[in-house]
DOSE-659230 format. One line per 4 residues: number of its first residue (from 1); for each residue x, y, z of N, C-alpha, C, CB. Coordinates in nm, 2 decimals, decimal comma. Glycine has a CB too. Layout:
residues N
NUM> X Y Z X Y Z X Y Z X Y Z; ...
This chain:
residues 123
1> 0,08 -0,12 0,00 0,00 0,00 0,00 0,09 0,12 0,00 -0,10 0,00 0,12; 0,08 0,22 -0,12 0,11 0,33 -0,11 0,09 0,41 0,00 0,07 0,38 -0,20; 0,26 0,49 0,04 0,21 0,58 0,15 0,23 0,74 0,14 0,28 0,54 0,28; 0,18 0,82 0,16 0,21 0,96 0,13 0,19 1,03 0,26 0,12 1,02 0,01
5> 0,33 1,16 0,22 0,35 1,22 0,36 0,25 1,32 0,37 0,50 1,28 0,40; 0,20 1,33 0,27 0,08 1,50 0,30 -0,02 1,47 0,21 0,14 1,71 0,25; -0,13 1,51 0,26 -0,24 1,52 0,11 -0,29 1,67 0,11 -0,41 1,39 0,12; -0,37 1,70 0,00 -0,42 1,82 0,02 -0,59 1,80 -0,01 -0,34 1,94 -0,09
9> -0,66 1,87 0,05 -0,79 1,82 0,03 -0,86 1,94 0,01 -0,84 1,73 0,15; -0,89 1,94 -0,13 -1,00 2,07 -0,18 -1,14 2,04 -0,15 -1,01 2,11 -0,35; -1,18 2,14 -0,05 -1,34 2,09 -0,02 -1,43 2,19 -0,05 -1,37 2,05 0,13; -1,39 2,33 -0,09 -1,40 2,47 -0,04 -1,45 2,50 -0,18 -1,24 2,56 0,03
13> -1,50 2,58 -0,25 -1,55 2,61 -0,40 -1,43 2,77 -0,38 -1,78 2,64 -0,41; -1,33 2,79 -0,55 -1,27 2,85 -0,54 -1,27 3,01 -0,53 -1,24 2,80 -0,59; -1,42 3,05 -0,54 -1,43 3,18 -0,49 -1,51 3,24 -0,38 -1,47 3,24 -0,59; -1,55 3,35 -0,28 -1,59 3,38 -0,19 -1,51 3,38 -0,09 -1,68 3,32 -0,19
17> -1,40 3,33 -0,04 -1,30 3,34 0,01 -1,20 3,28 -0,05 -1,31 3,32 0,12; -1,07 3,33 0,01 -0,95 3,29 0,02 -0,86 3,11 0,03 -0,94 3,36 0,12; -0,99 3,04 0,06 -0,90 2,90 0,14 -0,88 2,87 0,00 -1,00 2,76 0,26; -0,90 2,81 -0,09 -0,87 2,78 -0,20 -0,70 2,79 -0,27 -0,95 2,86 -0,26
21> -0,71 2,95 -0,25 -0,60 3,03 -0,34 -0,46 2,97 -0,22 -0,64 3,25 -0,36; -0,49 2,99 -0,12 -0,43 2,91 0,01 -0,32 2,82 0,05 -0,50 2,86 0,03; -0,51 2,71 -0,01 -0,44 2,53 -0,08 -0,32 2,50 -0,14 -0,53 2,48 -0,20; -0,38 2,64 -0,25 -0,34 2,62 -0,41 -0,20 2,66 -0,37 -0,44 2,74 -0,55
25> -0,14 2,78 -0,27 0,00 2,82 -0,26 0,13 2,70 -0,15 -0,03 2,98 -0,21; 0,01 2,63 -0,07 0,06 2,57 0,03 0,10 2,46 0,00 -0,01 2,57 0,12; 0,02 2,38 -0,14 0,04 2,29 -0,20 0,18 2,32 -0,30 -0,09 2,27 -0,26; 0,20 2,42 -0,37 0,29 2,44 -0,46 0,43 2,47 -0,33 0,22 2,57 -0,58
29> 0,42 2,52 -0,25 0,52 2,51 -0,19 0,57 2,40 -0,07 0,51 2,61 -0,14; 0,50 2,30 -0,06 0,50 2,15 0,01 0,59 2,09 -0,13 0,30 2,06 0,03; 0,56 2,10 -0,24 0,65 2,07 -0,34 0,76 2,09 -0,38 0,62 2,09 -0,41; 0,81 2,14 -0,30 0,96 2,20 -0,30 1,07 2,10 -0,22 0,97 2,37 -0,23
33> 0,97 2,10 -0,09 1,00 1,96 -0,04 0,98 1,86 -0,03 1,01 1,95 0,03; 0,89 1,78 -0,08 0,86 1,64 -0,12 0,91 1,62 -0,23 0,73 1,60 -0,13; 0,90 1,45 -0,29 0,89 1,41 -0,36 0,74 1,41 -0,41 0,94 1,31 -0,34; 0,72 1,43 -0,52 0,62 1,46 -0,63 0,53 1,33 -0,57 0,69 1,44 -0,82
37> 0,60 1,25 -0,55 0,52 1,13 -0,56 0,46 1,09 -0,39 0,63 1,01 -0,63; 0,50 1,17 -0,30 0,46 1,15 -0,15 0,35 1,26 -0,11 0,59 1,16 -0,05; 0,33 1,34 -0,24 0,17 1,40 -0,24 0,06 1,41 -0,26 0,15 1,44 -0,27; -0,04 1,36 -0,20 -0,20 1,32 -0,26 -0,25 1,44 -0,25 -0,31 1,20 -0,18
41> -0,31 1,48 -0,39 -0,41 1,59 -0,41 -0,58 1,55 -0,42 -0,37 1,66 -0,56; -0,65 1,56 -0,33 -0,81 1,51 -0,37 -0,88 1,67 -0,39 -0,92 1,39 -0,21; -1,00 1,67 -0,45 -1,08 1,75 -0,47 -1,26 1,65 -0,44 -1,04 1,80 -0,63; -1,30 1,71 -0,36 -1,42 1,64 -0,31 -1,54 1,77 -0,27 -1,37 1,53 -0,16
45> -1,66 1,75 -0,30 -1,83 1,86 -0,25 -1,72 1,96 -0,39 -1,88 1,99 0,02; -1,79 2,05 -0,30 -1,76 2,21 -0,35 -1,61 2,23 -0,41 -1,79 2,32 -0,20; -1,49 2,15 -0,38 -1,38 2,16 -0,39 -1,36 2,14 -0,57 -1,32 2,07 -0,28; -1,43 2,02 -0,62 -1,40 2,04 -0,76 -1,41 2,12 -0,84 -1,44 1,98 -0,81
49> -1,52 2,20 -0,80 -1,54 2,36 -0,88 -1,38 2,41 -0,92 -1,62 2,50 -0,76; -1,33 2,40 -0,84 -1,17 2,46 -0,85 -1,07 2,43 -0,97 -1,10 2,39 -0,73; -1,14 2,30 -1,05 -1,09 2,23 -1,17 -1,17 2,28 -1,25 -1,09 2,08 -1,19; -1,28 2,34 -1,26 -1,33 2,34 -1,42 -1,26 2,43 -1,46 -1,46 2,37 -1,47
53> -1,26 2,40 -1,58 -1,19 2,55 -1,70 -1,28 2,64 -1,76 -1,11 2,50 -1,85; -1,26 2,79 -1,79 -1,29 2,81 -1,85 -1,36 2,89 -1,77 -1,31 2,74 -1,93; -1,37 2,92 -1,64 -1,36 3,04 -1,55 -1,38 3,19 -1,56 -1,25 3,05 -1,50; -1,49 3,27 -1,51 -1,42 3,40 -1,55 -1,47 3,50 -1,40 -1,47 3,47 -1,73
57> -1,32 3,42 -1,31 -1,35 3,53 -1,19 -1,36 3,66 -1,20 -1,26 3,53 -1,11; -1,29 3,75 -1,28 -1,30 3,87 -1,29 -1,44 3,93 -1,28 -1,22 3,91 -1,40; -1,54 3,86 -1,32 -1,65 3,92 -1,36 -1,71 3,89 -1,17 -1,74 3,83 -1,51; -1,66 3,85 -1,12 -1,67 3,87 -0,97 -1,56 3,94 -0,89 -1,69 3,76 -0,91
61> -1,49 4,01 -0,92 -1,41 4,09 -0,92 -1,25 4,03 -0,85 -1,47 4,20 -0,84; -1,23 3,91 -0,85 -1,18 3,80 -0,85 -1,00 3,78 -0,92 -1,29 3,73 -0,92; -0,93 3,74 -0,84 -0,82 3,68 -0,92 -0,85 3,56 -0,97 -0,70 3,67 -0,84; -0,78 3,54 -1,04 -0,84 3,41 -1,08 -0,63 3,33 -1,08 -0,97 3,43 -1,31
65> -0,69 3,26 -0,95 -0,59 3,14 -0,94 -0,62 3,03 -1,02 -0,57 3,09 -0,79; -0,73 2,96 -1,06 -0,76 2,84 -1,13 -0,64 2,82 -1,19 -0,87 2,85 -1,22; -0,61 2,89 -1,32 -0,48 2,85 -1,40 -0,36 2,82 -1,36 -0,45 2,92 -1,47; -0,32 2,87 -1,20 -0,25 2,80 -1,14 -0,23 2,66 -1,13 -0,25 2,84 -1,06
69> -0,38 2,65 -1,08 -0,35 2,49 -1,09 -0,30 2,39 -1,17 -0,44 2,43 -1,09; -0,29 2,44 -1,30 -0,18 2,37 -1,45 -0,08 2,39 -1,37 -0,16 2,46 -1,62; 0,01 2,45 -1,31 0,15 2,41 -1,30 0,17 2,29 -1,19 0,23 2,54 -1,26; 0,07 2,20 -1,18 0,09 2,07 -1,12 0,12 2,02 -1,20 0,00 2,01 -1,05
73> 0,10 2,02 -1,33 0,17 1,93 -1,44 0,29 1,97 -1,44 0,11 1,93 -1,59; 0,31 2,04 -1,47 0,44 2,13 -1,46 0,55 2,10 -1,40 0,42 2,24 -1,42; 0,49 2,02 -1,21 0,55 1,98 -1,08 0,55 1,85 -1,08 0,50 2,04 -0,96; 0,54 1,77 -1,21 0,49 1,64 -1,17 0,42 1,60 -1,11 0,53 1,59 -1,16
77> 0,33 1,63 -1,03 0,22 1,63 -0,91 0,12 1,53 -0,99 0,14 1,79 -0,85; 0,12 1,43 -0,98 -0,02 1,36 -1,08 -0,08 1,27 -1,01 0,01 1,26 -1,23; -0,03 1,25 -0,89 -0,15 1,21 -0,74 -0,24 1,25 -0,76 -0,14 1,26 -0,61; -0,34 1,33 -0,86 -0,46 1,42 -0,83 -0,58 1,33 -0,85 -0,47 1,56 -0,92
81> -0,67 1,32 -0,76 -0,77 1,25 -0,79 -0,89 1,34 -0,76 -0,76 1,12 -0,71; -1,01 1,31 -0,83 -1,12 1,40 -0,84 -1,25 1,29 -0,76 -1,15 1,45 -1,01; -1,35 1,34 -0,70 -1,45 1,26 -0,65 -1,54 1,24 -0,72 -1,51 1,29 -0,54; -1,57 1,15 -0,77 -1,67 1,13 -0,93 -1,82 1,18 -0,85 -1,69 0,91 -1,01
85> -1,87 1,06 -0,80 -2,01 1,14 -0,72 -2,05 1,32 -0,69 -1,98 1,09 -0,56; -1,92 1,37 -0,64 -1,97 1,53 -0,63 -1,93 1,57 -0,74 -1,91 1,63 -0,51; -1,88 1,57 -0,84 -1,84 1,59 -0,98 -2,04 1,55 -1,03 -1,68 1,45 -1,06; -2,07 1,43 -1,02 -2,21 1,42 -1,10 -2,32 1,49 -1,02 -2,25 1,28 -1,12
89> -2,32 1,51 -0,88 -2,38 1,60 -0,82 -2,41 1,71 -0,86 -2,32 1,62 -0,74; -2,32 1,74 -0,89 -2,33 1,92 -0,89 -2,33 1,87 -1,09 -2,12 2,05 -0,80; -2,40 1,83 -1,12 -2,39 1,85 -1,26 -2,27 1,85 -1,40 -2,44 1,94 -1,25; -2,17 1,81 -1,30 -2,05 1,84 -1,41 -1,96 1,71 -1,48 -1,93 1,95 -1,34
93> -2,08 1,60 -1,51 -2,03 1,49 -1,59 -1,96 1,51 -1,70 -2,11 1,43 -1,63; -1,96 1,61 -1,80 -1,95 1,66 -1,92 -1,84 1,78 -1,92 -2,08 1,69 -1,96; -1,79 1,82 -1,76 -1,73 1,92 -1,75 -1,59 1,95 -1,85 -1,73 1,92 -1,62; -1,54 2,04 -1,86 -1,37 2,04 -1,92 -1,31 2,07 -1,77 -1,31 2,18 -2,06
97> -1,24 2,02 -1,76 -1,14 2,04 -1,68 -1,00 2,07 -1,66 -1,15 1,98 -1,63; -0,94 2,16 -1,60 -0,77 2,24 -1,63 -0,66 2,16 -1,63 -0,72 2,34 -1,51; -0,75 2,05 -1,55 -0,62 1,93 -1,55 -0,62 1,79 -1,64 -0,61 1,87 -1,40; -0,54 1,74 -1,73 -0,52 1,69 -1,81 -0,48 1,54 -1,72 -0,44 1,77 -1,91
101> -0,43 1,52 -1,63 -0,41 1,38 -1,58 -0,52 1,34 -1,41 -0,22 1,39 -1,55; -0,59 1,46 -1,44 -0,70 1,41 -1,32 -0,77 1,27 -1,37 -0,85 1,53 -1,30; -0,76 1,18 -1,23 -0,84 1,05 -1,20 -0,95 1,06 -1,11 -0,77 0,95 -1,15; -1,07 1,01 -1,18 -1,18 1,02 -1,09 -1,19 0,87 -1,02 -1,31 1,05 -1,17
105> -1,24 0,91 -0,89 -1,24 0,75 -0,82 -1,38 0,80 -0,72 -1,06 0,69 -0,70; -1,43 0,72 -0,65 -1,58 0,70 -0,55 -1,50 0,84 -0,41 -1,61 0,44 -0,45; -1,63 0,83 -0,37 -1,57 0,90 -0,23 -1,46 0,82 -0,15 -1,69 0,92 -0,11; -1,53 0,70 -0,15 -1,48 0,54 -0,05 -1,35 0,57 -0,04 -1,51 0,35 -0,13
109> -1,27 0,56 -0,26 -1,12 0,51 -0,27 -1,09 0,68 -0,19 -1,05 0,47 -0,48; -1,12 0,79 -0,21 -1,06 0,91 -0,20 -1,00 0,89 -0,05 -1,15 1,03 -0,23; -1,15 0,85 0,06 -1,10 0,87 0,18 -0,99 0,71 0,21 -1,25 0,90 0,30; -0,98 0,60 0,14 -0,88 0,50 0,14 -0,73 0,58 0,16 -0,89 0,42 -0,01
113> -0,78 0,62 0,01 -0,64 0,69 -0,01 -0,55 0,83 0,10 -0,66 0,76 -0,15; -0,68 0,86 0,16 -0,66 0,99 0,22 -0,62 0,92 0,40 -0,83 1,10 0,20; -0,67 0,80 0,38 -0,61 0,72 0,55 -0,42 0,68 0,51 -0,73 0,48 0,59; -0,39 0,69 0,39 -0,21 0,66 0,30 -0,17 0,79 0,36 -0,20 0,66 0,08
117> -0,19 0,88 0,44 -0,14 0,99 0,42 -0,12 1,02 0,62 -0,25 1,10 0,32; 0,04 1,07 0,55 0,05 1,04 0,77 0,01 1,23 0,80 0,30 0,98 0,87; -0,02 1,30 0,71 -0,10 1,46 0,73 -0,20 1,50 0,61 0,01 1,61 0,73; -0,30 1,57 0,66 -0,41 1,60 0,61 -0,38 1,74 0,61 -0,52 1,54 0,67
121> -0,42 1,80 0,54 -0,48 1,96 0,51 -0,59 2,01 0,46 -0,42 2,04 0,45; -0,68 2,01 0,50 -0,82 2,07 0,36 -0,82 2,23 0,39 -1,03 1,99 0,41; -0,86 2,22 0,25 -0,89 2,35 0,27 -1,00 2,37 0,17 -0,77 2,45 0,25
C-alpha cells in the first residue's frame, strides 16, 4: 500500500474566500520539499469547482488562481484524484477540466487513499 507524507484536500469552492488560493499556494510550496510522488491531491463537494476551466473570476471581481492549478503538471504532481459522485452531483459529468491527468475514483477510494497519508490539510 502506497504511503504519502501530506495530502491536500479541496473541499472549499474557489471563490468567496480565500481558502482555495491558500491550498493552491501551500500545495505548490509542500512541493519544493517532497517528492512529487509522497503528495495526494483530492478534490471532493464544493472543492471540484476549483478544476473546471474556462472560469471567469474577474466578472466577480476575482483573481483568478484556477490556472495556477496547471503548474501541477508542470511539478509532476499527478497524485490528483477527483470525487466522481460530487463531480455528478453538482452536474458536471461533461465538464472540461484544467487538469489533463485528473483521475476520478468513489468518495470510499478518495478517503482510502486519504487514511495513505500520515497529514491531512483541507482547505
Amino acid at each position: 500500500m502506497k504511503k504519502y507524507k501530506i495530502a491536500f484536500l479541496f473541499t472549499q469552492p474557489p471563490f468567496g474566500s480565500a481558502i482555495s488560493r491558500e491550498g493552491l499556494d501551500a500545495l505548490l510550496a509542500a512541493s519544493a520539499f517532497c517528492d512529487e510522488q509522497e503528495i495526494l491531491i483530492c478534490f471532493i463537494n464544493d472543492g471540484v469547482f476549483n478544476l473546471l476551466a474556462n472560469q471567469q473570476p474577474e466578472q466577480l471581481l476575482q483573481k483568478d488562481h484556477i490556472s495556477t492549478f496547471k503548474l501541477l503538471d508542470l511539478y509532476d504532481l499527478t497524485e490528483c484524484f477527483i470525487c466522481q459522485e460530487s463531480a455528478k452531483l453538482r452536474k458536471l459529468d461533461d465538464a472540461e477540466w484544467v487538469l489533463p491527468q485528473l483521475q476520478f475514483r468513489t468518495k470510499a477510494e478518495i478517503i482510502t487513499l486519504l487514511h495513505q497519508s500520515e497529514k491531512i490539510m483541507t482547505f
